[in-house]
C-alpha positions as CSV (number, residue, x, y, z in Angstrom):
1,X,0.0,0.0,0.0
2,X,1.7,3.4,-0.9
3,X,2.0,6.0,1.7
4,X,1.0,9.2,1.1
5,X,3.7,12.7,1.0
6,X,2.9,13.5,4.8
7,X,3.7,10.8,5.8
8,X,7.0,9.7,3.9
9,X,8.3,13.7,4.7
10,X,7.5,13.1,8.8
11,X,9.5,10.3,8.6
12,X,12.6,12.1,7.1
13,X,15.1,13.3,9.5
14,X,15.9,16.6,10.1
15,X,19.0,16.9,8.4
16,X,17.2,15.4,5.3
17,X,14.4,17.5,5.9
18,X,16.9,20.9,5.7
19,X,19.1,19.1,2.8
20,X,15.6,19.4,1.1
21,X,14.7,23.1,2.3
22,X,18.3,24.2,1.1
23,X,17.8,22.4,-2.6
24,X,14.3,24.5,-2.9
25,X,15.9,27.3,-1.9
26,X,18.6,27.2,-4.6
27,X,16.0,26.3,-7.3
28,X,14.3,29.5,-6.2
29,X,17.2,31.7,-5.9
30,X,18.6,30.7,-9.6
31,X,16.2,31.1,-12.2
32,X,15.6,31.8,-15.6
33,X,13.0,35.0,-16.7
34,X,10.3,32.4,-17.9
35,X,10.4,30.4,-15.2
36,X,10.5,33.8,-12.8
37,X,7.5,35.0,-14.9
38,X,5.7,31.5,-14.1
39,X,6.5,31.8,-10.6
40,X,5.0,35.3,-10.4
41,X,1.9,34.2,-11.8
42,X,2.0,36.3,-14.8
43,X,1.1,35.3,-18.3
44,X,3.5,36.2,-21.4
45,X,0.1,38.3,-22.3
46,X,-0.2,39.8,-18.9
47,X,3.8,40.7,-18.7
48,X,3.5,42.5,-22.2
49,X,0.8,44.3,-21.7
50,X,2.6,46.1,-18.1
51,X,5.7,46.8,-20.8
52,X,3.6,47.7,-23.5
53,X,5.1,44.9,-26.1
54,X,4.0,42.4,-28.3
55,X,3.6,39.3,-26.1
56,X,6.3,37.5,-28.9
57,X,9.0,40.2,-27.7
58,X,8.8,38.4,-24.4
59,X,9.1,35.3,-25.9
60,X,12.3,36.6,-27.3
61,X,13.8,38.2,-24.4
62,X,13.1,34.8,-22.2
63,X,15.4,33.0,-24.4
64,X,17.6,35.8,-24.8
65,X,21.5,34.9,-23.6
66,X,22.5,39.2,-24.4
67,X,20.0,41.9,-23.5
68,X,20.5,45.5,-22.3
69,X,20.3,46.0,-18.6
70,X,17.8,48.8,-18.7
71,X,15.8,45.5,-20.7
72,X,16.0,43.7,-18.2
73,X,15.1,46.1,-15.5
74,X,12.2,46.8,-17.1
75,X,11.2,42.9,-17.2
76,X,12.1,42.6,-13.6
77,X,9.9,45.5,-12.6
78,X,7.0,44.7,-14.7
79,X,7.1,41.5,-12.7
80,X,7.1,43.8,-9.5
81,X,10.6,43.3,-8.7
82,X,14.1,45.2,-8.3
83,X,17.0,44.3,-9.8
84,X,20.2,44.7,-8.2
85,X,23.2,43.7,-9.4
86,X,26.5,42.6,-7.4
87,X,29.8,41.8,-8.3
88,X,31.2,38.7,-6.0
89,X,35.1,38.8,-4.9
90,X,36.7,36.0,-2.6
91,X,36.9,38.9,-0.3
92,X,33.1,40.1,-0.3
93,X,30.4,41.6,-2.5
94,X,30.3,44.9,-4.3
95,X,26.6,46.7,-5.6
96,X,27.2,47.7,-9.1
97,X,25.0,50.7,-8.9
98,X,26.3,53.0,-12.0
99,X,23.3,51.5,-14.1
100,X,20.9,53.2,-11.8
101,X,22.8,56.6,-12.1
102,X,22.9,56.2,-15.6
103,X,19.3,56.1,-15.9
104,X,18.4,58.0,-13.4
105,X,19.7,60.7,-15.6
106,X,18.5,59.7,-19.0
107,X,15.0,59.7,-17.3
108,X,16.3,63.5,-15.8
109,X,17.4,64.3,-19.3
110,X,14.4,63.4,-21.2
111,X,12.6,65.3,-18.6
112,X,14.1,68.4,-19.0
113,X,14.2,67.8,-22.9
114,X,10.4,67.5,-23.2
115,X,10.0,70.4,-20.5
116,X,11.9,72.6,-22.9
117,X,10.0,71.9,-26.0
């Protein structure tokens, strides 16, 4: 007679029990934009529609291996996310935050651009 899930995971130990917890955390932690965009809950429809794209163009950037960063800032906050991204050294982690700047003042720029016209 088989045993049902409950059952089998009460019986694991609790060292197999965190080996587990650790292996879904690492699945969660690394992953690629479709499979984030399934995890969000969001459709390809409903993810072009908050970037205003043809539901094909996030087809294309989900199996993209090069895309700009601003591109994929977008994606990540359509998805309601940040991104952040961080340089690791054998001797700690450094923020890369000059893509921020950067379009922190092309949005500034294009501001004042379309204030002066």
């Amino acid at each position: 007679m088989a045993k049902n899930f409950i059952e089998l995971h009460n019986a694991r130990t609790s060292e197999a029990k965190a080996r587990v917890q650790a292996r879904v955390q690492r699945a969660l932690a690394e992953m690629p934009l479709q499979e984030l965009q399934t995890a969000r809950r969001l459709s390809q429809q409903q993810l072009a529609n908050l970037l205003d794209i043809e539901p094909a163009t996030i087809h294309q950037l989900e199996r993209s291996t090069d895309m700009y960063i601003s591109t994929l800032r977008s994606h990540i906050e359509a998805m309601g996310g940040q991104l952040d991204i961080t340089a690791h050294f054998p001797d700690g982690n450094v923020s890369i935050n000059q893509f921020t700047q950067i379009n922190d003042k092309l949005s500034n720029s294009d501001l004042v651009m379309s204030m002066a016209s």
